[in-house]
Backbone bond lengths (Angstrom), bond angles and torsions (degrees), N, CA, C in turn:
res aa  C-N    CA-C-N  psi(-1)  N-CA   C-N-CA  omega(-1)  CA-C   N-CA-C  phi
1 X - - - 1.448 - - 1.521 109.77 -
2 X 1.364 96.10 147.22 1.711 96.80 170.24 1.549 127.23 -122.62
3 X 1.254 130.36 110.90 1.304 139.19 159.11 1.173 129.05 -31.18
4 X 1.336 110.54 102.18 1.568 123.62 -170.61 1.819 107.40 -117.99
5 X 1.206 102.28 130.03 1.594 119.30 -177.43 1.591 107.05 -94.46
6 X 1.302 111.57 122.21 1.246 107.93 -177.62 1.643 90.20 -119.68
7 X 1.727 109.08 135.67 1.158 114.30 152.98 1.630 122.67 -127.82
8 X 1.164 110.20 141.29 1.616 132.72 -173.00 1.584 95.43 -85.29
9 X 1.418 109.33 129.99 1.269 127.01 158.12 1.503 104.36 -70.83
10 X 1.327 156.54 22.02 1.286 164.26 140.89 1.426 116.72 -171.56
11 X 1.224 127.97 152.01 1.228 125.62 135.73 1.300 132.44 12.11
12 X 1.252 130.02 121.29 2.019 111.97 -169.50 1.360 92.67 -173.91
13 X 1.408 110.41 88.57 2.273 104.66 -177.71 1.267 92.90 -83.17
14 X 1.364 143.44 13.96 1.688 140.20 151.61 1.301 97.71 -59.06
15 X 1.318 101.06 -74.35 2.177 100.03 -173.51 1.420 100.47 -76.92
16 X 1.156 155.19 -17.87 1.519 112.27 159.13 0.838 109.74 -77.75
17 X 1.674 144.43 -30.38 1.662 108.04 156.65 1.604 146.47 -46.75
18 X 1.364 87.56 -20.60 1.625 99.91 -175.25 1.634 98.95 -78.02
19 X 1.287 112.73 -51.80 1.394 109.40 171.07 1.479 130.27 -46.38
20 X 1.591 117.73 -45.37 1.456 116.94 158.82 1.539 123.89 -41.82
21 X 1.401 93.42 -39.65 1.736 98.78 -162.35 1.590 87.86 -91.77
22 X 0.713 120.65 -31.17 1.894 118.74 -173.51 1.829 112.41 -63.95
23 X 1.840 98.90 -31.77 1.427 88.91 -162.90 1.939 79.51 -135.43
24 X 1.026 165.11 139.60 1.490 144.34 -130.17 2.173 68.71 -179.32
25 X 1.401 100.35 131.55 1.827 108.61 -150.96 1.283 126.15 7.90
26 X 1.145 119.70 54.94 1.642 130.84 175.61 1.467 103.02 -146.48
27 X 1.605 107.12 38.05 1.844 103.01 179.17 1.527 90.64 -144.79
28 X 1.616 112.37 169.51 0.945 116.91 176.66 1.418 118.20 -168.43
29 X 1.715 115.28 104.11 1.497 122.44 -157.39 1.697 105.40 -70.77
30 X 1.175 124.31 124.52 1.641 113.69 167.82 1.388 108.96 -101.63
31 X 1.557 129.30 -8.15 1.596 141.03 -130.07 1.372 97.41 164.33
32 X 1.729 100.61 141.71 1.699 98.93 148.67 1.092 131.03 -71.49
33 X 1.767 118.20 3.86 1.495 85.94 148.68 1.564 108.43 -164.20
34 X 1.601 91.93 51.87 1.700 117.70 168.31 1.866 94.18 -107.32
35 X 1.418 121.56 125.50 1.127 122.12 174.38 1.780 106.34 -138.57
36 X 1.607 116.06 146.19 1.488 118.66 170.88 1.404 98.71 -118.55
37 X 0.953 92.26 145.87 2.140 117.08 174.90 1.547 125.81 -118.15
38 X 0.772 142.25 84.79 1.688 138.64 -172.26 1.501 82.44 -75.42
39 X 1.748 116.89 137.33 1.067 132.02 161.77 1.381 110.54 -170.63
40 X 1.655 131.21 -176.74 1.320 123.67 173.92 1.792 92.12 -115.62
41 X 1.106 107.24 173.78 2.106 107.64 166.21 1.552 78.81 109.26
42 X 1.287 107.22 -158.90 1.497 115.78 -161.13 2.161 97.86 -138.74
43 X 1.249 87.93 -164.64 1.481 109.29 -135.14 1.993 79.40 -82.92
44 X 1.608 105.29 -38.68 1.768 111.13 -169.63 2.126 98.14 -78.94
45 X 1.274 110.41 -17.54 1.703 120.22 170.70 1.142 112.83 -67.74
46 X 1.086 122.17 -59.37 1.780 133.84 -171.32 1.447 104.42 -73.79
47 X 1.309 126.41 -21.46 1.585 140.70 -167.03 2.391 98.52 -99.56
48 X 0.955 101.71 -44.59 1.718 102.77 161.62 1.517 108.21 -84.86
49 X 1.468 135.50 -38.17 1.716 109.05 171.45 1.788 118.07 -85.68
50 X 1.247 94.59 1.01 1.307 81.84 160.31 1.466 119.76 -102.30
51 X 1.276 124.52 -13.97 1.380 123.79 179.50 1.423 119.84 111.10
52 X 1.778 125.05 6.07 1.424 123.05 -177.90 1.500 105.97 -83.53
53 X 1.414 132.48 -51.61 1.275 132.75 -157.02 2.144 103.42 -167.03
54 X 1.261 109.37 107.90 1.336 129.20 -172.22 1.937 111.01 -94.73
55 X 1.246 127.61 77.41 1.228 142.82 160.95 1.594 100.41 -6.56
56 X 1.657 96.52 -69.62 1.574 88.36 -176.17 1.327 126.04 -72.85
57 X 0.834 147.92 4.47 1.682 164.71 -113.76 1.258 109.01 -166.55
58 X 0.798 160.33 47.25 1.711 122.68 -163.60 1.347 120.99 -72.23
59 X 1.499 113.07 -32.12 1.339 134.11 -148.53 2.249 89.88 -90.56
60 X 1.188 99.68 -1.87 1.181 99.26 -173.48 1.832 113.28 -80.91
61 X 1.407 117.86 132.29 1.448 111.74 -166.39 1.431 100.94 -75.72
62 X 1.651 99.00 148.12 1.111 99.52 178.54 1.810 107.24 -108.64
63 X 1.793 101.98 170.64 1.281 105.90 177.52 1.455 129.64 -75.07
64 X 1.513 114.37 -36.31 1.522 137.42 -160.17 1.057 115.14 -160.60
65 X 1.315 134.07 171.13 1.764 136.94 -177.52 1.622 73.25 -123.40
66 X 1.456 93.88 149.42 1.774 114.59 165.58 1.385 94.52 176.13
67 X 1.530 114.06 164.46 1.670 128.73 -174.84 1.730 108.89 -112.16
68 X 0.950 99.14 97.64 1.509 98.77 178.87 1.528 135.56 -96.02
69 X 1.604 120.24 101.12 1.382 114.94 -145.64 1.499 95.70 -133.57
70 X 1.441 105.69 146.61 1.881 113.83 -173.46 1.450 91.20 -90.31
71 X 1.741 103.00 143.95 1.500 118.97 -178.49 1.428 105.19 -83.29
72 X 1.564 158.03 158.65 1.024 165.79 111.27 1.576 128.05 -70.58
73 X 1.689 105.08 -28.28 1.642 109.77 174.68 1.836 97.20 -149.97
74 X 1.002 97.55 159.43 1.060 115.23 -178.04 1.463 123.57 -126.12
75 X 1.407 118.92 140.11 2.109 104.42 171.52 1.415 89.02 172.08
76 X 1.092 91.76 152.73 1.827 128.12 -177.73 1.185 134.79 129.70
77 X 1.457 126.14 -151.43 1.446 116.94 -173.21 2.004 96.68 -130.25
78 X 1.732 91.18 133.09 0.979 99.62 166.19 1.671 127.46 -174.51
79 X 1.020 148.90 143.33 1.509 127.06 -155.54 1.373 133.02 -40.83
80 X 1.199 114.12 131.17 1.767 96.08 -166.54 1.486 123.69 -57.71
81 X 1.473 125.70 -6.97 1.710 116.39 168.19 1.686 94.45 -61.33
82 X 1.069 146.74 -48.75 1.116 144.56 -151.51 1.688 95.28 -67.19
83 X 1.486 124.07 -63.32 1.242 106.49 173.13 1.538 131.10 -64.87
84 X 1.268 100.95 -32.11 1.439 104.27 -176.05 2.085 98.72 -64.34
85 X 0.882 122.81 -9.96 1.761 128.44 -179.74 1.769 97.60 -98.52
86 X 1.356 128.25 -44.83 1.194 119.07 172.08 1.899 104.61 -45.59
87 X 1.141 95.00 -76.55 1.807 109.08 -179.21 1.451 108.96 -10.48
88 X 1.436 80.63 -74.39 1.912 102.97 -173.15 1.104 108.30 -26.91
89 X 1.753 119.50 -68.86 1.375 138.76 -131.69 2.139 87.91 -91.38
90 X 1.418 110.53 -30.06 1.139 126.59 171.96 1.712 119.73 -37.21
91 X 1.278 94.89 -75.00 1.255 139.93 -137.22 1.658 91.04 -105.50
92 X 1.144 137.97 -41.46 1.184 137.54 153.98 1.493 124.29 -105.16
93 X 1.346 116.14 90.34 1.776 126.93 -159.14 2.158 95.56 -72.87
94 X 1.846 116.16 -25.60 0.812 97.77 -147.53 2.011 89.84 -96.62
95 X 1.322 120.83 35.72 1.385 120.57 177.24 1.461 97.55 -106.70
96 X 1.374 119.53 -20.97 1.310 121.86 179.89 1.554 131.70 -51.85
């Protein structure tokens, strides 16, 4: 699985709902509108099931603006549920 950071240009409890229901324990709120996703597909997949911007679709409305990008490395400071959920989602691809 791959860890994708979604950030919201504001606030939007439309797309963090969509995100709960999109990824249901494979999400992880840091911010209203800092979000992580364990999933497989890519960065333009997770960005059409959640509802920001649909490749195949265009004409299709969207829910929210946010930037949705797959992690490759990771580092910094931040409470340890946050890493201890990186690990997890890491370290076990098949909970994803």
């Amino acid at each position: 699985m791959t860890i994708f950071a979604i950030l919201l240009s504001a606030p939007n409890p439309r797309l963090a709902e969509a995100i709960e229901e999109a990824y249901p324990g494979n999400w992880l709120s840091l911010s209203e509108t800092q979000f992580l996703v364990s999933s497989s597909g890519t960065a333009m997949h997770v960005s059409a099931r959640i509802g920001i911007a649909d490749p195949t679709d265009r004409q299709k409305p969207s829910i929210g603006a946010a930037v949705v990008f797959a992690t490759t490395a990771y580092y910094g400071r931040a409470p340890t549920p946050v890493w201890d959920w990186i690990k997890a989602k890491l370290e076990n691809p098949a909970d994803g």
